[in-house]
N, C-alpha and C positions, 0 to 999 in steps of 0.2 A: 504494500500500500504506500504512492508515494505521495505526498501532500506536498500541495504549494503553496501553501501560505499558513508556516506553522505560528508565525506570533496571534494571526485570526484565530488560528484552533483551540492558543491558549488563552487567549481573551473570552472567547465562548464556554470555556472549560471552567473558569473562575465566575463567568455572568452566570452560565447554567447552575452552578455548586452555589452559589450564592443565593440565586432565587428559591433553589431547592433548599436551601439552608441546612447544607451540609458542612461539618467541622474544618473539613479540606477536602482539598484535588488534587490527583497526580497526572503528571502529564512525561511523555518522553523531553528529556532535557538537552537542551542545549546552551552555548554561553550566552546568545542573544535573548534567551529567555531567563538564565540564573540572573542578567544582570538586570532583565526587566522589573524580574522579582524583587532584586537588591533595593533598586529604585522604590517599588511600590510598599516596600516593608520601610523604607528609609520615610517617605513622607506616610505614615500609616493607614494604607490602605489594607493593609494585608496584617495578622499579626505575629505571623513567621512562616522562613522558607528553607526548607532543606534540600542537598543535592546527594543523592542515592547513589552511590555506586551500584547499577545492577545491570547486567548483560555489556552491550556493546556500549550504549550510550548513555546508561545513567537513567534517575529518573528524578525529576523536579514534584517536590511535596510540599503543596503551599496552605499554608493554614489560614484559613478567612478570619477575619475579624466582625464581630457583630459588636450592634450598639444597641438596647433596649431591645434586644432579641431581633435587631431590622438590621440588614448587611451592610455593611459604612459604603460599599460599593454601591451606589446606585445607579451608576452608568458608565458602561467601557465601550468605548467605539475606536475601531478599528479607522486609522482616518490614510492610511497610505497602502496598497495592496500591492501586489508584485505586476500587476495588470496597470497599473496605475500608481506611480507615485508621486507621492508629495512633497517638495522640497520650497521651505521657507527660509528666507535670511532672517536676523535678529529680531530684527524691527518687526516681520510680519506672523512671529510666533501669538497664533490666539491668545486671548486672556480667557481662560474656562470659568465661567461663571462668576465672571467679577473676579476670579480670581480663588475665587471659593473651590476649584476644581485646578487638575494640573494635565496639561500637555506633555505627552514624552516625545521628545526631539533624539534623533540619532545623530551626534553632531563628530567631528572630525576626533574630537578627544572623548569619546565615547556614548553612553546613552546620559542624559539628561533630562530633567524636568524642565518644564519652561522659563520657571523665574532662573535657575543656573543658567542657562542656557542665555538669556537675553544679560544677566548680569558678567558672564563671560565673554559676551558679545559674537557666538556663535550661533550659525545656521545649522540646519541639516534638514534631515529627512523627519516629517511629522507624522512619527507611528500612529501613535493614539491618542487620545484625549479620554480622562477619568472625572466622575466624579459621583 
């Protein structure tokens, strides 16, 4: 089974587990997904992530975070596909929800949230938007 667009599969994987309001999700892992994770546990979206040694590739275990029993996640969009990508300069990184929400930028010194990202004064590619 080959997938092409596996950061969509893990966004879907964490919206799914989340609306399902499961403890975690496991997903086949890679580094552009352990750093996603890094990212999403780093501003708390997530409330932890571990990376599996197990067969060829590993496997990514992400633990969700809930708040009042409601998933802090309330919205992950996938905003750049391999069909179609997205690449913003500094200046034209969205503000997600006033700000209330964060954009991850894949920028030249690696993945970033928007405010680093605009405070580094780096562009990239605009995976997703959370909030």
């Amino acid at each position: 089974m080959s997938m092409t667009d596996p950061v969509a599969d893990m966004l879907s994987r964490i919206r799914n587990g989340a609306s399902a309001g499961q403890r975690r999700v496991e997903m086949p892992s890679s580094r552009l997904k352990a750093e996603l994770a890094r990212l999403l546990h780093a501003n708390h979206y997530i409330a932890d992530y571990k990376v599996l040694e197990d067969g060829p590739r590993g496997l990514l275990r992400i633990t969700l975070r809930y708040h009042n029993e409601q998933p802090v996640i309330r919205e992950l969009k996938r905003m750049s596909s391999p069909g179609l990508r997205r690449y913003v300069k500094s200046r034209e990184i969205p503000r997600v929800k006033n700000g209330l929400g964060m954009a991850i930028v894949s920028t030249p010194k690696g993945l970033m949230s928007d405010r680093d990202a605009r405070a580094a004064n780096l562009g990239g590619e605009l995976l997703a938007v959370i909030w």
